[in-house]
mmCIF file as gemmi writes it, N, C-alpha and C atoms, coordinates in Angstrom:
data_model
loop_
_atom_site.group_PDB
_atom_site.id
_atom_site.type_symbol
_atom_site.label_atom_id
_atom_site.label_alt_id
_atom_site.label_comp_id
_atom_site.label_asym_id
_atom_site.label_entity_id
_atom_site.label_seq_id
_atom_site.pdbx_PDB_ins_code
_atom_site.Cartn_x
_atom_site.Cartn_y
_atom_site.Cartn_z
_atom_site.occupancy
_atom_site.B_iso_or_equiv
_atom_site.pdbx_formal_charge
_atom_site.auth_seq_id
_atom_site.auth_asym_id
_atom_site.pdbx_PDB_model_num
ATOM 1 N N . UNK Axp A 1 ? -2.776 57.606 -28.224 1 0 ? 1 A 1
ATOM 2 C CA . UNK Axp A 1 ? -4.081 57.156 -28.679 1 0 ? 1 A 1
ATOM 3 C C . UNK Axp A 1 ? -3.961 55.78 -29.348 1 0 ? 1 A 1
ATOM 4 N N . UNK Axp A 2 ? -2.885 55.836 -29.998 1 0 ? 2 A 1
ATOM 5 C CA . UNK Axp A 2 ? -2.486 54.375 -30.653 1 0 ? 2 A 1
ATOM 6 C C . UNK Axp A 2 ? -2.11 53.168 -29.888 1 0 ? 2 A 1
ATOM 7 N N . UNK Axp A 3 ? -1.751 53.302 -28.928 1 0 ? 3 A 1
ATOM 8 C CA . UNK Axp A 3 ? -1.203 52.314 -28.266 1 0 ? 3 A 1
ATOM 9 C C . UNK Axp A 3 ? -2.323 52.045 -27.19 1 0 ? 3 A 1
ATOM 10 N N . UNK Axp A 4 ? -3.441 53.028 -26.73 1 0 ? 4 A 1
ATOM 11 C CA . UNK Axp A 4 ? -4.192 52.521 -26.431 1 0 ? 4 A 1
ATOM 12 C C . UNK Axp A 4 ? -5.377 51.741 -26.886 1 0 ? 4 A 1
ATOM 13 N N . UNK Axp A 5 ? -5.4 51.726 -28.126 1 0 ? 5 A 1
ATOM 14 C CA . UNK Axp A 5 ? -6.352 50.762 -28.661 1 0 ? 5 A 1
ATOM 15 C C . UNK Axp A 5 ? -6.067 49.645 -29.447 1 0 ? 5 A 1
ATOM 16 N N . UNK Axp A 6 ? -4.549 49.475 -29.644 1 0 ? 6 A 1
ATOM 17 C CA . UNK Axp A 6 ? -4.319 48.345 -30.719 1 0 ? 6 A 1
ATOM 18 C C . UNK Axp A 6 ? -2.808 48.063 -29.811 1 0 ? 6 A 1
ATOM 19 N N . UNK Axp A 7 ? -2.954 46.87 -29.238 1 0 ? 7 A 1
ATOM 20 C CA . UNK Axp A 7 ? -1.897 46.227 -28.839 1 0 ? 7 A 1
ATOM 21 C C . UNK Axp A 7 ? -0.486 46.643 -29.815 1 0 ? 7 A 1
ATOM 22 N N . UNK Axp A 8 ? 0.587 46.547 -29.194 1 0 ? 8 A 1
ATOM 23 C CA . UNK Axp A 8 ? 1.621 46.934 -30.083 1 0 ? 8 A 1
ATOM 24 C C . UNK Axp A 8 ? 2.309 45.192 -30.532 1 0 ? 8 A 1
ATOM 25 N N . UNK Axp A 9 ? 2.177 45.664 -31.791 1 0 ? 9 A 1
ATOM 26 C CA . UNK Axp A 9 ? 3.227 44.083 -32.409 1 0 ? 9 A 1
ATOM 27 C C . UNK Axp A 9 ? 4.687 44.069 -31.951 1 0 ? 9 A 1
ATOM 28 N N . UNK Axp A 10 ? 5.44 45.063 -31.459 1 0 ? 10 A 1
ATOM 29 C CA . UNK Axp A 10 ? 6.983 44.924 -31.504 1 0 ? 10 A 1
ATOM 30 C C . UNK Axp A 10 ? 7.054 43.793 -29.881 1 0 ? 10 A 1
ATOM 31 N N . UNK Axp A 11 ? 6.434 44.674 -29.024 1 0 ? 11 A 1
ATOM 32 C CA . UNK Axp A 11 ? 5.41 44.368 -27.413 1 0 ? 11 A 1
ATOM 33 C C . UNK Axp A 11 ? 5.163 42.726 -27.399 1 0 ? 11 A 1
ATOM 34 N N . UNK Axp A 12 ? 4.165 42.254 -28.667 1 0 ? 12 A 1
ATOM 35 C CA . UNK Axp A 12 ? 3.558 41.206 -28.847 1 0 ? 12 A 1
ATOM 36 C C . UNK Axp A 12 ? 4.825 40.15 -28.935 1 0 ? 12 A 1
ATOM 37 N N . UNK Axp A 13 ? 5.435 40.549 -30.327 1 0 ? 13 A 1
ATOM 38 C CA . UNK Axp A 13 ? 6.351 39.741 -30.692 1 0 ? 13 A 1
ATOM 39 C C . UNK Axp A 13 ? 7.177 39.048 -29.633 1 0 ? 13 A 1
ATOM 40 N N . UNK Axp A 14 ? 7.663 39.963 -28.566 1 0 ? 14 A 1
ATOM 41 C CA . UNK Axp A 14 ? 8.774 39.739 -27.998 1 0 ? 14 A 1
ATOM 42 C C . UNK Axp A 14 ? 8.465 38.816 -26.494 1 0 ? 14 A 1
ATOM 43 N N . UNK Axp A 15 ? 7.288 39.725 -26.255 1 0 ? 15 A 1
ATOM 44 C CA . UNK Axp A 15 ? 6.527 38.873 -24.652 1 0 ? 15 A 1
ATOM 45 C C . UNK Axp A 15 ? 5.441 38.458 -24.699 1 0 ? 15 A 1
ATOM 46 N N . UNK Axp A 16 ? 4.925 38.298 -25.769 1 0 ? 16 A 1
ATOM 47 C CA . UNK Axp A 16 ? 3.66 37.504 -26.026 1 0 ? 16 A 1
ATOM 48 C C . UNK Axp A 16 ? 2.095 38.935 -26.181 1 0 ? 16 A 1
ATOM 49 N N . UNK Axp A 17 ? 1.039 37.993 -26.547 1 0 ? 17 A 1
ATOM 50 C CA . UNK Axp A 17 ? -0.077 39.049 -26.988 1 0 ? 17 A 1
ATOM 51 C C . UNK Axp A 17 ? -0.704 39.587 -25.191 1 0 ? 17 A 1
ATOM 52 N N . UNK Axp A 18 ? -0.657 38.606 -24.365 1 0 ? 18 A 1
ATOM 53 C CA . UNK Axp A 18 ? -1.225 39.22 -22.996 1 0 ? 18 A 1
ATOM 54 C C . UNK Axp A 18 ? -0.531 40.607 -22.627 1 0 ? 18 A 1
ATOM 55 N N . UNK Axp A 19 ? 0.907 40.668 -22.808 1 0 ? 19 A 1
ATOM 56 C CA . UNK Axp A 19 ? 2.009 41.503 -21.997 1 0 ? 19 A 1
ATOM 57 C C . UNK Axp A 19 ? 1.293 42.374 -22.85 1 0 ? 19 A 1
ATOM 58 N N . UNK Axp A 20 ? 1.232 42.346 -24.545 1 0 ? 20 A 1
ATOM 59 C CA . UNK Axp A 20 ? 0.546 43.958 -24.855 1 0 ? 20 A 1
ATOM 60 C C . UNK Axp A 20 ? -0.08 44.343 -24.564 1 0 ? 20 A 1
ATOM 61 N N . UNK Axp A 21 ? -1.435 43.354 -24.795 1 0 ? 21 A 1
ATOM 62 C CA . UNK Axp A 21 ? -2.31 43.939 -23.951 1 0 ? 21 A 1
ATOM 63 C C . UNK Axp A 21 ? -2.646 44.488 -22.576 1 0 ? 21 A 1
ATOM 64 N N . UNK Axp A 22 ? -1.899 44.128 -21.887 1 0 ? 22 A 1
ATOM 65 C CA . UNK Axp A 22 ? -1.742 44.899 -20.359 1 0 ? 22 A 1
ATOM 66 C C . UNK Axp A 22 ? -1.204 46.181 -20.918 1 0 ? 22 A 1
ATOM 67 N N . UNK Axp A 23 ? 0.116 46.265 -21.423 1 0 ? 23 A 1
ATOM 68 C CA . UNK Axp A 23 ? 0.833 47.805 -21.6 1 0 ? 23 A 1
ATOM 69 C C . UNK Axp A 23 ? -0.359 48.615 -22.426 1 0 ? 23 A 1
ATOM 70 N N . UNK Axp A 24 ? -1.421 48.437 -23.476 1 0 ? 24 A 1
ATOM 71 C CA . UNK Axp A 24 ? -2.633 48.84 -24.053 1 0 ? 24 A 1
ATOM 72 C C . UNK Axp A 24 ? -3.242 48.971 -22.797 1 0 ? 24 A 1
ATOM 73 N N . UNK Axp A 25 ? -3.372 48.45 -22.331 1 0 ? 25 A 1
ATOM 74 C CA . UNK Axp A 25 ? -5.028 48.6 -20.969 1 0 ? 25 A 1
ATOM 75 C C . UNK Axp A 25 ? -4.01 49.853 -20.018 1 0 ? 25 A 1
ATOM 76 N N . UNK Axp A 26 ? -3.004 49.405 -19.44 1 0 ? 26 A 1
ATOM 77 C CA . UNK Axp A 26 ? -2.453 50.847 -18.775 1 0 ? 26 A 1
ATOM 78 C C . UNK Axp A 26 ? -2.277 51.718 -19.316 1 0 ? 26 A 1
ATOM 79 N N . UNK Axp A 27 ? -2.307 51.757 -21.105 1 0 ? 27 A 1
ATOM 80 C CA . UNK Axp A 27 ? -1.724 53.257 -21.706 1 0 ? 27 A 1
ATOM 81 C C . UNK Axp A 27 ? -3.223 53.998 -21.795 1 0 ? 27 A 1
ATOM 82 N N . UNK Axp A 28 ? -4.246 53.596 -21.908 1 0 ? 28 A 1
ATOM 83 C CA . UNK Axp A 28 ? -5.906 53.779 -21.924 1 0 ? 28 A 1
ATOM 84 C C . UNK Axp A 28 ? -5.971 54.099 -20.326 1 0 ? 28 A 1
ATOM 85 N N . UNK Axp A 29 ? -5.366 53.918 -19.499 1 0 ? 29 A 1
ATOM 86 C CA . UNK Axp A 29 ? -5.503 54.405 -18.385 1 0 ? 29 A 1
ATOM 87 C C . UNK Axp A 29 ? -4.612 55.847 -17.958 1 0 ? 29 A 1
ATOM 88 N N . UNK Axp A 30 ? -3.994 55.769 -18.71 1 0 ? 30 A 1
ATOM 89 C CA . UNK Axp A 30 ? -2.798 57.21 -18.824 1 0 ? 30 A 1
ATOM 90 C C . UNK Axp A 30 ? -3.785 58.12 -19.877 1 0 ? 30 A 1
ATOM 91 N N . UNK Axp A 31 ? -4.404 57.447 -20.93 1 0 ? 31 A 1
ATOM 92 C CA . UNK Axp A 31 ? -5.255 58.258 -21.811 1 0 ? 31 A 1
ATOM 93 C C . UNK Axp A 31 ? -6.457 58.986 -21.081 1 0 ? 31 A 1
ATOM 94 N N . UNK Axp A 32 ? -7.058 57.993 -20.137 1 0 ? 32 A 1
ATOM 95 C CA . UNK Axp A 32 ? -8.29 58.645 -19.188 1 0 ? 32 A 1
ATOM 96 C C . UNK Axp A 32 ? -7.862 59.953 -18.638 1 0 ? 32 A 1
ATOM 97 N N . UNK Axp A 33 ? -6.861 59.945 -18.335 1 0 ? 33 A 1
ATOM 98 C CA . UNK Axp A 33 ? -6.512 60.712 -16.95 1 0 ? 33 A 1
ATOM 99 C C . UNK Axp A 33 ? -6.04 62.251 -18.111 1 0 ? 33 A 1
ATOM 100 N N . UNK Axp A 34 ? -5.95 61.762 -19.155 1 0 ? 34 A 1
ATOM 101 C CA . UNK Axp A 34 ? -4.689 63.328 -19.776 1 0 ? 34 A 1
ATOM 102 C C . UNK Axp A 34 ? -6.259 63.861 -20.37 1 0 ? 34 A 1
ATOM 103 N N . UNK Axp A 35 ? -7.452 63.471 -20.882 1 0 ? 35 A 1
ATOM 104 C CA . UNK Axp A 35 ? -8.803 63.321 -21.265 1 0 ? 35 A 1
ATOM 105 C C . UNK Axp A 35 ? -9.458 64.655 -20.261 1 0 ? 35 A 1
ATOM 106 N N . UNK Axp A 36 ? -9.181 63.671 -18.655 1 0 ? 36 A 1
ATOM 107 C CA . UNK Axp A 36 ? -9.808 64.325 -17.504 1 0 ? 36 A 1
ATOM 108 C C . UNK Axp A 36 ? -9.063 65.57 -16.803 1 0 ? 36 A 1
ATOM 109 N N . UNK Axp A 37 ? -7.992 65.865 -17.258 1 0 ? 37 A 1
ATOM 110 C CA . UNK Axp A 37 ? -7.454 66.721 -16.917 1 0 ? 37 A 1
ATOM 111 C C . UNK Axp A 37 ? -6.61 66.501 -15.94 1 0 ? 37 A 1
ATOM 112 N N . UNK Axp A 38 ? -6.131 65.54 -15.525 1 0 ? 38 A 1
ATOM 113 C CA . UNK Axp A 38 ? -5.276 64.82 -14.496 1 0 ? 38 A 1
ATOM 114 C C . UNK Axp A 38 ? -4.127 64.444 -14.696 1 0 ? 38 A 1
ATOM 115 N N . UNK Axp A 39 ? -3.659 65.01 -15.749 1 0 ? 39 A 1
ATOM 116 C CA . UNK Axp A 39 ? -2.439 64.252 -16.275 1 0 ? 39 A 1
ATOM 117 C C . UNK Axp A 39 ? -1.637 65.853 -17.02 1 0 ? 39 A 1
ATOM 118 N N . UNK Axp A 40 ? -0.715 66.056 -16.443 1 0 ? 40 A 1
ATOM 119 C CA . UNK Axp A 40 ? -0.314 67.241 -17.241 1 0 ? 40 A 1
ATOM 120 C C . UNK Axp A 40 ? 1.125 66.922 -18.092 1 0 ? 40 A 1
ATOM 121 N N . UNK Axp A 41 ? 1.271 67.48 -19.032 1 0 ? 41 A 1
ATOM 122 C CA . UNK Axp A 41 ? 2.657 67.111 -19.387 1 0 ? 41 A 1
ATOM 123 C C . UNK Axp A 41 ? 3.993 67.068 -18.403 1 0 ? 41 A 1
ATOM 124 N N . UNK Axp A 42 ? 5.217 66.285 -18.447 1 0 ? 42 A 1
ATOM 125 C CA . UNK Axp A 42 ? 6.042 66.207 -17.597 1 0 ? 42 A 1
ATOM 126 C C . UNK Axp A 42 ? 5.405 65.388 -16.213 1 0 ? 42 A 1
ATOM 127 N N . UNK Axp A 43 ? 4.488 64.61 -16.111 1 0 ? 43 A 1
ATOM 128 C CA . UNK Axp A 43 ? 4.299 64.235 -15.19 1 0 ? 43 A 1
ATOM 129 C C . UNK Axp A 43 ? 4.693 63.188 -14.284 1 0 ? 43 A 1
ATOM 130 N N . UNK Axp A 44 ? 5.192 62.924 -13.285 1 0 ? 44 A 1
ATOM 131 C CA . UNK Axp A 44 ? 6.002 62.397 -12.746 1 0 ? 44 A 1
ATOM 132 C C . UNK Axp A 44 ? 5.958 60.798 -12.426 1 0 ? 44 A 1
ATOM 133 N N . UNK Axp A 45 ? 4.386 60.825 -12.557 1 0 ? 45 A 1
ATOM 134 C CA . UNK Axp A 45 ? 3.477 59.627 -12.714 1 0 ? 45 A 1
ATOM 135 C C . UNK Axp A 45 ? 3.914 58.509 -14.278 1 0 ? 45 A 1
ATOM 136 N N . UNK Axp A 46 ? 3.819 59.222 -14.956 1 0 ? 46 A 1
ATOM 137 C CA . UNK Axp A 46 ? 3.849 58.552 -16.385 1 0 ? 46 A 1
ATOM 138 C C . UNK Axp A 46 ? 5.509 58.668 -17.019 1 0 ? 46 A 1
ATOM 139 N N . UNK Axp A 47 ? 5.774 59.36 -15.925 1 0 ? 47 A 1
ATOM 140 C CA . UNK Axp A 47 ? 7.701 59.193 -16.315 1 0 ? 47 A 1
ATOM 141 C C . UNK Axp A 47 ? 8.25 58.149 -15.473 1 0 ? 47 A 1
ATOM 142 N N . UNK Axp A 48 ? 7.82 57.788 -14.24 1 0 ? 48 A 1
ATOM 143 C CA . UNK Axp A 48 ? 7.921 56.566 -13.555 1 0 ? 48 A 1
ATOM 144 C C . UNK Axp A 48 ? 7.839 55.199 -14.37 1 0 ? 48 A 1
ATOM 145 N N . UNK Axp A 49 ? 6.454 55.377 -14.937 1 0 ? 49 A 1
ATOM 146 C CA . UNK Axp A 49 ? 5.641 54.161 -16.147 1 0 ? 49 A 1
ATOM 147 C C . UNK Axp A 49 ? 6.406 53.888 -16.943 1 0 ? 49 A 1
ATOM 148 N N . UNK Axp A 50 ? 6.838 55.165 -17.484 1 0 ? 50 A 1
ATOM 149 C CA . UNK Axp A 50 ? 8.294 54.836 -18.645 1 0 ? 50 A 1
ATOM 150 C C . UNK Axp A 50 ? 9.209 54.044 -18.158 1 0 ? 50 A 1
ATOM 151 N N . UNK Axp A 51 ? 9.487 54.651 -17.027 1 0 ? 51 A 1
ATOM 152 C CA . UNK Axp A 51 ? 10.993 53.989 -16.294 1 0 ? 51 A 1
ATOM 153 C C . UNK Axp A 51 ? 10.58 52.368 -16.574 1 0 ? 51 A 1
ATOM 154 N N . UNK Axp A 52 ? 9.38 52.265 -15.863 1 0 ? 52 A 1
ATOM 155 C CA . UNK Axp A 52 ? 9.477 50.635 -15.435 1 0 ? 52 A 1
ATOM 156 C C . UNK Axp A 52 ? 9 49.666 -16.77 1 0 ? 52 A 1
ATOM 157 N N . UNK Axp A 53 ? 8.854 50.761 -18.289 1 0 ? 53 A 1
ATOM 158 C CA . UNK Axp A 53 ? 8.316 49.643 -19.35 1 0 ? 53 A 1
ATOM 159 C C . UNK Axp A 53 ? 9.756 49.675 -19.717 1 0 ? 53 A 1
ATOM 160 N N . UNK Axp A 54 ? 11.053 50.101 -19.388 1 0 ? 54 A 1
ATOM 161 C CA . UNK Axp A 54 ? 11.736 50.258 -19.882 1 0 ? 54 A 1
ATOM 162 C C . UNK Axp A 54 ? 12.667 49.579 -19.041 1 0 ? 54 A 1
ATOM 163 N N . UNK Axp A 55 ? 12.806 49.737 -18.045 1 0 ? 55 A 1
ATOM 164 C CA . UNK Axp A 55 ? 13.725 48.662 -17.014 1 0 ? 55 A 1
ATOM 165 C C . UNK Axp A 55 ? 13.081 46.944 -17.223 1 0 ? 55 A 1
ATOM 166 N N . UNK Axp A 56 ? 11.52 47.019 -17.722 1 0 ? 56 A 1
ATOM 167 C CA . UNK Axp A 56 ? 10.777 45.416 -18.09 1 0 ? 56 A 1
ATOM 168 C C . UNK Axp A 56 ? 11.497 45.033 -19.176 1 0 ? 56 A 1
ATOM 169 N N . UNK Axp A 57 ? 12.303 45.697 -20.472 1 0 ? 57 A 1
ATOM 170 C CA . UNK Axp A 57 ? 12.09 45.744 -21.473 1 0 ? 57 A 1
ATOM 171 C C . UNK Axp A 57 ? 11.209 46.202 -22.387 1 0 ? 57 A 1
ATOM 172 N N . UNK Axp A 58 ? 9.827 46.748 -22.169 1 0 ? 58 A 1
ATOM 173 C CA . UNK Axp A 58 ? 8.899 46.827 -23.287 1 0 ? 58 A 1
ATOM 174 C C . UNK Axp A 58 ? 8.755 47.952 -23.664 1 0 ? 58 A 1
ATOM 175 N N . UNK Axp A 59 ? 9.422 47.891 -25.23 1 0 ? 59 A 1
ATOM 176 C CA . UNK Axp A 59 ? 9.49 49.005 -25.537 1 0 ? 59 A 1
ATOM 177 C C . UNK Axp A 59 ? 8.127 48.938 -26.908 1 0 ? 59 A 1
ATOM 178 N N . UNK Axp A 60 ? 7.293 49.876 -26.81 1 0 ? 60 A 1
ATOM 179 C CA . UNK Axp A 60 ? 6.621 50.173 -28.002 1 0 ? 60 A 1
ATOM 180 C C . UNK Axp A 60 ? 6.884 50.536 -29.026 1 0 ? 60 A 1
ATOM 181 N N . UNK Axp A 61 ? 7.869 49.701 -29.575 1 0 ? 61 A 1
ATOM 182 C CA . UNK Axp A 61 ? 8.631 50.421 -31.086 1 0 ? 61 A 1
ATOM 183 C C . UNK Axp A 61 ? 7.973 50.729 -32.115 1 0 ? 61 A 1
ATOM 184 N N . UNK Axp A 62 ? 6.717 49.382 -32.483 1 0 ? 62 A 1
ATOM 185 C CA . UNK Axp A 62 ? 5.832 49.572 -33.396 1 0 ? 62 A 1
ATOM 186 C C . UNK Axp A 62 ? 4.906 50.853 -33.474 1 0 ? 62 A 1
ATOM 187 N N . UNK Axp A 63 ? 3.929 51.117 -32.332 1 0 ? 63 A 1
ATOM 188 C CA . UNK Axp A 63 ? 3.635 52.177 -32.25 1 0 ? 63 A 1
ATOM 189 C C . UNK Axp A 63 ? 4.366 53.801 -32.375 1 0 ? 63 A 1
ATOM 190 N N . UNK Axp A 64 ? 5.284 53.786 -31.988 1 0 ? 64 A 1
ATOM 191 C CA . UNK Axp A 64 ? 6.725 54.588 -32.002 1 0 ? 64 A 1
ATOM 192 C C . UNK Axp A 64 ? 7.027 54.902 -33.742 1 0 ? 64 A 1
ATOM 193 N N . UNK Axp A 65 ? 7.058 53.728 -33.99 1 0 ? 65 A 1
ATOM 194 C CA . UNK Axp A 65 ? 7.514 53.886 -35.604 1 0 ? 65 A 1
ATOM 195 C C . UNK Axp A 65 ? 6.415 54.499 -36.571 1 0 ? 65 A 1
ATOM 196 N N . UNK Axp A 66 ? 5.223 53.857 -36.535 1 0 ? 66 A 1
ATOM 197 C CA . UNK Axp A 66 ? 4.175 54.742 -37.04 1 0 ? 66 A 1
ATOM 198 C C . UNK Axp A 66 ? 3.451 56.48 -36.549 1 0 ? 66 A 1
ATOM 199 N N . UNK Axp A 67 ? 3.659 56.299 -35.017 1 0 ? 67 A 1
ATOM 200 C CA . UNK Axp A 67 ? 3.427 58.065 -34.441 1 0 ? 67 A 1
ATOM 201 C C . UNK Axp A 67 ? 4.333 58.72 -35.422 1 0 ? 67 A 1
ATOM 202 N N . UNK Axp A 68 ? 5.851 58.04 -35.607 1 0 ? 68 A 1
ATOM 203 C CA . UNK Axp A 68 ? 6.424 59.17 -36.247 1 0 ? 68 A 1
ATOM 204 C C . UNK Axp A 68 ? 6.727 59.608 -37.351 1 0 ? 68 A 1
ATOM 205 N N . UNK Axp A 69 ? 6.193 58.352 -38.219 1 0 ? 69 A 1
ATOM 206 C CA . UNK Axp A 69 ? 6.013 57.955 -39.577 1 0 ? 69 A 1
ATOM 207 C C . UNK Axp A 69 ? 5.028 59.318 -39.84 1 0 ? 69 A 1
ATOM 208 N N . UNK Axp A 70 ? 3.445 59.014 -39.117 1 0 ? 70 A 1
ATOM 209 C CA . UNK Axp A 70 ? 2.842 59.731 -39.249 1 0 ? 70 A 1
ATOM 210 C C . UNK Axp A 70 ? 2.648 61.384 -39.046 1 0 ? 70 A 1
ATOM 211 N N . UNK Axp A 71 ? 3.318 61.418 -38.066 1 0 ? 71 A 1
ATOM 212 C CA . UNK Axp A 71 ? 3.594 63.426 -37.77 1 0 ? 71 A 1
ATOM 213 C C . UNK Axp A 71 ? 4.635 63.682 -39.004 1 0 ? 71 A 1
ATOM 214 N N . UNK Axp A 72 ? 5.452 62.744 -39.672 1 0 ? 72 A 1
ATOM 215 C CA . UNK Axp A 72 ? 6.603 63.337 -40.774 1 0 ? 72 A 1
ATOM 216 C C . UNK Axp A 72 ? 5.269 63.699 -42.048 1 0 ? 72 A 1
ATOM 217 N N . UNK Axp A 73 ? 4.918 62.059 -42.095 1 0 ? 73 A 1
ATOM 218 C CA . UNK Axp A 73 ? 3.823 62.932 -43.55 1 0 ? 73 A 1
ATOM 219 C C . UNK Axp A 73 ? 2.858 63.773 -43.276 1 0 ? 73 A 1
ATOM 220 N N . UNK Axp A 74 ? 2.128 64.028 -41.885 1 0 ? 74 A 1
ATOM 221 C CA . UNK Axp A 74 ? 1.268 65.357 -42.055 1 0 ? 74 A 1
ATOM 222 C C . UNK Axp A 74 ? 2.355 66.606 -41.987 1 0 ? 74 A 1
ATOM 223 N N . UNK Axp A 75 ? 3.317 66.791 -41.745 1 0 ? 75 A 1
ATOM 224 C CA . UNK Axp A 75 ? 4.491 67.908 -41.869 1 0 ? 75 A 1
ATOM 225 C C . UNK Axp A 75 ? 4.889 68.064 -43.115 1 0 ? 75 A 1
ATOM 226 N N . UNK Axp A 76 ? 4.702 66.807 -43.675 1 0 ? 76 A 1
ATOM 227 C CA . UNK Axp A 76 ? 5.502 67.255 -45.152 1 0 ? 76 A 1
ATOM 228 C C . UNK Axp A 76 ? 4.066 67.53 -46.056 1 0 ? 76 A 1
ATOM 229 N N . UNK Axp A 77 ? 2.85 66.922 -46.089 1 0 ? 77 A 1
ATOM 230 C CA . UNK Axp A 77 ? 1.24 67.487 -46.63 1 0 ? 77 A 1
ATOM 231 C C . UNK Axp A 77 ? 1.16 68.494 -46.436 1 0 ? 77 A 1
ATOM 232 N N . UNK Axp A 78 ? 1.139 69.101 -44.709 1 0 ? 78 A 1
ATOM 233 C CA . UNK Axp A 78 ? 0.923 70.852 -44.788 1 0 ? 78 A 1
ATOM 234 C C . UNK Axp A 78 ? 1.079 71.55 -45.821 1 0 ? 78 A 1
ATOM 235 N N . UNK Axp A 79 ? 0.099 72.837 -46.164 1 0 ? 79 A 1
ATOM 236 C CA . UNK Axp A 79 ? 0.401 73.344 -46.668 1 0 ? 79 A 1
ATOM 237 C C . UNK Axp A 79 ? 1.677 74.898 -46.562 1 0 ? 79 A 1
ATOM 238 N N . UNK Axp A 80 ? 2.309 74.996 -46.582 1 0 ? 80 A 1
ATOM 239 C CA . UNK Axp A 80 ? 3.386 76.397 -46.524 1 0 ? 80 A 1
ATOM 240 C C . UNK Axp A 80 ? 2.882 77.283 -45.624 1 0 ? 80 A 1
């Protein structure tokens, strides 16, 4: 959800603000599809996508760092 609406800075930094924004506009297109029911986990489609942001170099670290920032403090807020 994050990476589809806010360009990633790690993304930005490294290949400029267009390259994020493309990897944002395709991750909003991976978002449509999991929305519509078209997208199931493990899918072979969006493990490809990985492959090739990852054979480009572009890795979403920024986003990465806050998803997991954020699932630690709602885990540690829960209540018991």
């Amino acid at each position: 959800e994050l990476l589809a609406r806010v360009p990633d800075s790690h993304i930005a930094r490294q290949h400029g603000l267009e390259v994020a924004h493309t990897v944002m506009a395709q991750t909003l297109a991976w978002r449509h599809a999991w929305i519509q029911g078209r997208l199931r986990e493990g899918d072979e489609g969006l493990a490809r996508w990985d492959a090739a942001l990852k054979q480009s170099g572009l890795n979403p670290g920024t986003t990465a760092d806050l998803t997991v920032a954020a699932l630690l403090l709602a885990s540690l807020t829960e209540p018991a």
